[in-house]
N, C-alpha and C positions, 0 to 999 in steps of 0.2 A: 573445500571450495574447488569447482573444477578450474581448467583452465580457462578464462574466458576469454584470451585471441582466438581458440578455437571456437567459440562459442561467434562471437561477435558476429556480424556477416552470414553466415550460414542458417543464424535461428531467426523465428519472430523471438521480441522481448516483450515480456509484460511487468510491470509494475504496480503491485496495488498495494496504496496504504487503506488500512483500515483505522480510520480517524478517532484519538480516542479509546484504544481497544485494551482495556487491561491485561497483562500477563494470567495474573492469578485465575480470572474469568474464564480465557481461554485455554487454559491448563485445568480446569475442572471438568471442563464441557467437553473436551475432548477426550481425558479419560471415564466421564461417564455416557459416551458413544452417541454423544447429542450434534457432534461435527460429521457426518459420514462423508461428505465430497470432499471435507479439506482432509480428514487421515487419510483419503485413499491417495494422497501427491506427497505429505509433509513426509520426508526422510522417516523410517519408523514410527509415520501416525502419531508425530509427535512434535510439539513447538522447540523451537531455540530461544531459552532463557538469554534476552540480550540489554542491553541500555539505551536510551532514547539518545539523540544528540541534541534535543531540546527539548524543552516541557512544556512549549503549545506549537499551533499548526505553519505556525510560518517558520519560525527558527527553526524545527526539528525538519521540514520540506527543504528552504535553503540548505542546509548542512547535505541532506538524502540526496537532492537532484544535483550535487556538486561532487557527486560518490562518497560520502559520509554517511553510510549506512549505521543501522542501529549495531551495536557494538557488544560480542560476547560478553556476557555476565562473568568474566573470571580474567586473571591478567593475561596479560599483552605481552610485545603488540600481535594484531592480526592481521594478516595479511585482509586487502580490499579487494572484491572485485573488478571494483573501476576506478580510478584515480585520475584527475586532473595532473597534468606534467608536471611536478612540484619540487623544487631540488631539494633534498635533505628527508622526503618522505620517509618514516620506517613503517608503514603499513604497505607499498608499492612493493610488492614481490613477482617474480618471476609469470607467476599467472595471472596478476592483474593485467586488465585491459584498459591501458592507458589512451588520454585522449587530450590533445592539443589544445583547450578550449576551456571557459570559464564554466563550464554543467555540461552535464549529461546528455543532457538533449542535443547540445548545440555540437558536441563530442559525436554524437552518433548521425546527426544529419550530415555531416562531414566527409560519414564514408559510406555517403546511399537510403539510411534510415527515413523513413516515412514520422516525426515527431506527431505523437498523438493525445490531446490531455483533454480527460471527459472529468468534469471539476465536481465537486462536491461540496464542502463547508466555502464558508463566505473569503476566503483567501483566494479562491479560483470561482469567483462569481465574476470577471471582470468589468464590476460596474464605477468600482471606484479604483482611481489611479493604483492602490493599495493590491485591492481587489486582480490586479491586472499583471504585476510582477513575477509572478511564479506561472501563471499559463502563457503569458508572457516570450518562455523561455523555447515554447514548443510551437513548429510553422502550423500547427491545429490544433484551436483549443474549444470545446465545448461548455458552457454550462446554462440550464437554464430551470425557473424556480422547481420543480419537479423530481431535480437533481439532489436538493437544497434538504436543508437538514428537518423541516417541518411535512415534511410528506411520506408517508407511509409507505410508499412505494417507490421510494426515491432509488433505490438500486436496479430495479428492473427499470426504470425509465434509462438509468444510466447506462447498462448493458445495451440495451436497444438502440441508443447514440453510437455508441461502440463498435456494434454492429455494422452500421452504417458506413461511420469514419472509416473501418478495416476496409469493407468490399471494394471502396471507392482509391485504393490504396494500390501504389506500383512495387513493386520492391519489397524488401522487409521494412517491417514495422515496428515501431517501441510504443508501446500502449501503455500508458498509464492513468490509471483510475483511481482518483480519491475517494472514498466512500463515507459517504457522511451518516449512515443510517445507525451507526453507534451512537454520534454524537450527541447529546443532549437539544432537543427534548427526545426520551428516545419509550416513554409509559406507555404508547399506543403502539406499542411491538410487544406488548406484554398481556394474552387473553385477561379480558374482566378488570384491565386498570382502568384507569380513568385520571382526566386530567388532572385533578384534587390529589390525586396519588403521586403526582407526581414523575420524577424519574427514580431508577433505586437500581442498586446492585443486578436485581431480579431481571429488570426492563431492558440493561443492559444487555443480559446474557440472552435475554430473548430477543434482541436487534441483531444479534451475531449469529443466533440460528439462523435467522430470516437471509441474512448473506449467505448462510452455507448452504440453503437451499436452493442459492441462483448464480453461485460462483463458477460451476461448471461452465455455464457461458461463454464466461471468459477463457476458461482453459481449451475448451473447444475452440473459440475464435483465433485463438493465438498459434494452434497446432492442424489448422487445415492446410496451410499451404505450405510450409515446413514444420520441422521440431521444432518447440517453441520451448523456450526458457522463461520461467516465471520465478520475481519476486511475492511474497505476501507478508507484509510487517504491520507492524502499528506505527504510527509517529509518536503516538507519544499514551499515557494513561489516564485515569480520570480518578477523581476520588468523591467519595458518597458517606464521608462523615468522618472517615477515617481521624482520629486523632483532631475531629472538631472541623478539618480540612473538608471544602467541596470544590469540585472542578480541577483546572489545572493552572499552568503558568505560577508554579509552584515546584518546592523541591523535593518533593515526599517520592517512598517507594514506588508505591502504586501512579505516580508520574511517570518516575525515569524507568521502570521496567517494563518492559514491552516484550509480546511475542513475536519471532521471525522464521521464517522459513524460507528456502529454496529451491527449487528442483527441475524437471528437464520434463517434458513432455513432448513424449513419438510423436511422429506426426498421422495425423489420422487417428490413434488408437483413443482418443476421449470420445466417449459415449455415455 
């Protein structure tokens, strides 16, 4: 983990959960060379084996936007990058970047941060009180149905808001973007499915190419006008039969294990 007081202030930050996103999925796909934007950032072209801190989209976001990121797959404790002030913390080490404030967001508007949330599944739709809580958190929040999990294009519409929200932006920035194009229904990310078919393992993995093909965007956005620091995780996994088990909010592996990564990005050098 690098230091993140150094980091804080000096970089853009970006944030992307990928909604839904299995471990195993993404550790296949990437060593059979089906990811090329994201090995060209992941530490050694390669995911962090981690645990979810909840096993659907709101518990696992609450926990994340409050610095409870997903959690090494091996014991503890680990140091966090970012911690809420908390007495007695033992993940709160020397290079966490702590911050006065009940979340992240509200921790970084604090010291100059531009709070940015382009929403994806129905948790950041803000149409229902529910709906409204976690975008909520950030002084600009996006979403609208295009974004939403029924759209085949729903990550390029999202990028494109993104866009927007950045240029229009003073200061550094924390971008964070939920991406819903994993999420179920996800068989029209899959050539020659059909709705009958269903979603499946297959659909999956081919919703997450579709992201690695437009995720540069983001790393470009976040590194034009400084080095930009970016997370990419999952919040949480999904299951497709497993042990009789479908979907999540549920306590099975392919739930709570999720892939993560972090890393830094020059400023200018994405292309």
């Amino acid at each position: 983990m690098r230091d993140m007081n150094e980091v804080v202030g000096s970089h853009d930050l970006l944030l992307v959960t990928l909604d839904t996103l299995r471990y195993d999925v993404a550790e296949e796909l990437m060593a059979a060379g089906r990811l090329p934007t994201l090995a060209r950032v992941l530490p050694g072209g390669r995911w962090e084996r981690r645990h979810s801190p909840g096993n659907f989209t709101y518990a696992a976001h609450a926990a994340i936007l409050a610095g409870f990121l997903p959690t090494p797959a091996a014991p503890g404790p680990h140091p966090r990058p970012f911690a809420a002030a908390f007495p007695g913390s033992e993940t709160t080490a020397a290079g966490t970047w702590v911050f006065d404030a009940a979340d992240l967001p509200g921790g970084l508007a604090r010291v100059g941060y531009r709070t940015i949330c382009v929403g994806g599944v129905g948790f950041f739709n803000g149409l229902t009180p529910l709906g409204s809580v976690l975008p909520g958190l950030f002084a600009e929040s996006h979403w609208e149905p295009e974004f939403g999990v029924t759209s085949p294009t729903s990550f390029e519409a999202q990028i494109a808001r993104a866009e927007r929200a950045v240029a229009g932006a003073d200061g550094p920035v924390f971008l964070f973007v939920n991406v819903s194009a994993l999420h179920q229904p996800n068989w029209f990310h899959l050539p020659g499915a059909t709705r009958d078919d269903g979603d499946s393992r297959a659909s999956h993995a081919a919703a997450l190419e579709y992201v690695d093909r437009h995720i540069g965007r983001l790393f470009a956005l976040v590194s034009e006008r400084r080095p930009g620091y970016a997370i990419v995780c999952s919040d949480h996994g999904t299951a497709y039969g497993e042990d009789g088990y479908v979907g999540h909010r549920i306590g099975h592996e392919v739930v709570w294990t999720v892939p993560y990564g972090e890393f830094t990005i020059e400023r200018g050098r994405w292309r």
